[in-house]
C-alpha positions as CSV (number, residue, x, y, z in Angstrom):
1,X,23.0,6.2,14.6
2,X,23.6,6.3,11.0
3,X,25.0,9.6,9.4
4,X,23.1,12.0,7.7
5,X,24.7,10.9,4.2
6,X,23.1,7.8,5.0
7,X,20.1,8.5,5.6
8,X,20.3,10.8,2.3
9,X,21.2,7.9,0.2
10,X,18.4,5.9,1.8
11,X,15.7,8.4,0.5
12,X,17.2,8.2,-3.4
13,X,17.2,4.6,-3.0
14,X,13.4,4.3,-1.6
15,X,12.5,5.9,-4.8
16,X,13.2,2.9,-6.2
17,X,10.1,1.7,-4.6
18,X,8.2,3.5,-7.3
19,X,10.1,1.4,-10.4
20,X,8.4,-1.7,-8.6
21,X,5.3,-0.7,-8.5
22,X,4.9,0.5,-11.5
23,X,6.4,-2.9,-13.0
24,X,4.2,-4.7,-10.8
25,X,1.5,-2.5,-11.9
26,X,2.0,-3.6,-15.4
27,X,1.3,-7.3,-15.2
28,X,-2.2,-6.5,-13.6
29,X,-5.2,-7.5,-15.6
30,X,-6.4,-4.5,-18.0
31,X,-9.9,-4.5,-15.8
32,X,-8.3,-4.5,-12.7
33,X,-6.4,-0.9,-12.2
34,X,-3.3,-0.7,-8.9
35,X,-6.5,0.9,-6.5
36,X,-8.5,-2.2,-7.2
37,X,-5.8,-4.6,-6.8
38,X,-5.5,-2.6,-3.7
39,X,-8.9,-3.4,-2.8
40,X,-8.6,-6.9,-3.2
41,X,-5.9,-7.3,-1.5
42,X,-7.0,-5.7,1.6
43,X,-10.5,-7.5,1.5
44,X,-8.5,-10.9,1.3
45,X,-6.2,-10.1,4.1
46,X,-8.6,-8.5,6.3
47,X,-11.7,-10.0,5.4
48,X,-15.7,-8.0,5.3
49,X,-15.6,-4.9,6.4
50,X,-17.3,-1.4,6.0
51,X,-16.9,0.8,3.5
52,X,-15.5,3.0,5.7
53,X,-13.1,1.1,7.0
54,X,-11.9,-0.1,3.9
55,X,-11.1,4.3,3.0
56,X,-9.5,4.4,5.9
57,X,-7.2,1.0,5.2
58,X,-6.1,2.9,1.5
59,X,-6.2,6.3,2.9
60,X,-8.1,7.4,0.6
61,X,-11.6,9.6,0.4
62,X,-14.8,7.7,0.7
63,X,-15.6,8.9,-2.8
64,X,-12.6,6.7,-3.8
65,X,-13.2,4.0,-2.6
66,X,-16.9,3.9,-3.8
67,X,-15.5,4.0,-7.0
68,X,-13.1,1.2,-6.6
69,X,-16.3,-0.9,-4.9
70,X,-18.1,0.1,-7.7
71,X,-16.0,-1.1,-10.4
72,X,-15.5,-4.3,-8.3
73,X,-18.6,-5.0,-7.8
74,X,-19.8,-4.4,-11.8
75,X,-17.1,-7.5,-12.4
76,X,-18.8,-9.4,-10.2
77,X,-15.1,-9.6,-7.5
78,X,-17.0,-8.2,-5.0
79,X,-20.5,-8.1,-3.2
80,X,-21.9,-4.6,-1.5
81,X,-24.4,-5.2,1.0
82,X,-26.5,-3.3,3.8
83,X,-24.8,-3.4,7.1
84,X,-26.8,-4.9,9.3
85,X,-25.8,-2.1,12.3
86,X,-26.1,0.8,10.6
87,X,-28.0,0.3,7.0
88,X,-26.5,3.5,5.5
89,X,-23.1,1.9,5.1
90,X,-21.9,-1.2,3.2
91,X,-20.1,-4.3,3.8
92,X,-18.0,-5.5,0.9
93,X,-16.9,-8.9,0.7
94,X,-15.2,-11.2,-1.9
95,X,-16.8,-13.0,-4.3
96,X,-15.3,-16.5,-5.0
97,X,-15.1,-15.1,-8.3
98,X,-12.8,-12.1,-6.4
99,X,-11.0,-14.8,-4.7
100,X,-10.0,-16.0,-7.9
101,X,-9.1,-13.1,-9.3
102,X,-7.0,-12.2,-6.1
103,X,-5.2,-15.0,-6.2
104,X,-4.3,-15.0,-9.7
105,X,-2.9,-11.3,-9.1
106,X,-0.4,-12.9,-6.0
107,X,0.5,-15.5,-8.5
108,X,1.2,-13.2,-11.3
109,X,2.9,-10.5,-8.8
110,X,5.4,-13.6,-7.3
111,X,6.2,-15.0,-10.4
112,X,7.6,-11.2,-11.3
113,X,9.0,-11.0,-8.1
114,X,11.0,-14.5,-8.5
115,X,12.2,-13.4,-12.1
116,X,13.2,-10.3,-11.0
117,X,15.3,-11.3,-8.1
118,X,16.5,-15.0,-9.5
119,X,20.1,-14.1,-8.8
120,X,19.1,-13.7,-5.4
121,X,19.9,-15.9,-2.7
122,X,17.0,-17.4,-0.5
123,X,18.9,-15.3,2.2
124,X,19.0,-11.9,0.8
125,X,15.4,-12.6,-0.3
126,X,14.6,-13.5,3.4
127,X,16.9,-10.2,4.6
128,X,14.7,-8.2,2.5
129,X,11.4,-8.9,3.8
130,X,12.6,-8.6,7.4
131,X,14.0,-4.8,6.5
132,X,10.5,-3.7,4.7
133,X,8.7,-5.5,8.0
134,X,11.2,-3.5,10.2
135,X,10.9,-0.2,8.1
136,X,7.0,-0.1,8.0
137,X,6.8,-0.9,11.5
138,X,9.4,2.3,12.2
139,X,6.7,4.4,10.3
140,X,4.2,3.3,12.2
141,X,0.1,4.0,10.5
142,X,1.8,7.1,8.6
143,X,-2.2,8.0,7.8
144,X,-2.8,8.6,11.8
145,X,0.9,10.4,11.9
146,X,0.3,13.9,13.0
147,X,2.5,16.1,10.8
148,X,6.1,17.1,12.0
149,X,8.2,20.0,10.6
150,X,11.3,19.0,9.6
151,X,14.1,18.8,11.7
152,X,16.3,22.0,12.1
153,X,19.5,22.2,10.2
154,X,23.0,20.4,11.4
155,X,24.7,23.4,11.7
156,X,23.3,26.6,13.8
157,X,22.5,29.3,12.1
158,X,23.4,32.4,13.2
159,X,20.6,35.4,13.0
160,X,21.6,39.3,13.2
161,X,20.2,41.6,15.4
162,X,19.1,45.1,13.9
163,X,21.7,47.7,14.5
């Protein structure tokens, strides 16, 4: 098991993550905010699905994501339609217009991702990918995770009894 310092490191690395993002973020389409591409993203790897569904997917309220529909569906990326099982709730699906759109977004996000790591070897790119899969997996659905206090100190500490 990796020591403690380790693990402490990994943490101020992960919040790296966020510098990604946020560059990745950048190159997105001025119509299209992170939660949309989101959106898109999920619909194109997961295919129709319910509105529901979809707020649970982003972990997000429903309110959310009716927002993100909505803005989606006003440019035309995505269509909103009755589902046939329970006519209160939606079924959003891709336009070919949003499968356009989705795929220029994984064009645009690859092409930062290859400029960004071009002094990277095909291996370490390969190395990576297999860590994020194995690290994502270790975390498991983090929005199902019931919440666990933290884990008590290394070191006993010693309580005194009143006198």
């Amino acid at each position: 098991m990796a020591a403690q310092t380790q693990y402490e490191e990994l943490a101020r690395q992960l919040s790296a993550v966020g510098a990604v993002k946020r560059d990745l973020g950048r190159i997105l389409p001025a119509d299209c905010s992170s939660g949309s591409a989101g959106v898109l993203a999920l619909l194109g790897r997961h295919g129709d699905m319910r509105m529901s569904n979809l707020s649970e997917l982003l972990a997000v309220d429903m309110s959310v994501t009716s927002r993100h529909a909505a803005h989606l569906a006003e440019r035309g990326w995505i269509e909103r339609s009755p589902d046939p099982a329970d006519k209160r709730s939606r079924i959003l699906r891709l336009t070919p217009e949003g499968h356009t759109v989705l795929a220029d977004l994984s064009r645009r996000s690859a092409d930062l991702l290859a400029e960004r790591l071009s002094d990277w070897s095909d291996d370490d790119v390969a190395q990576l990918i297999r860590l994020m899969t194995r690290l994502r997996a270790s975390f498991g659905d983090c929005r199902a995770a019931p919440h666990r206090p933290p884990p008590p100190p290394p070191h006993p500490q010693t309580t005194r009894t009143p006198a």
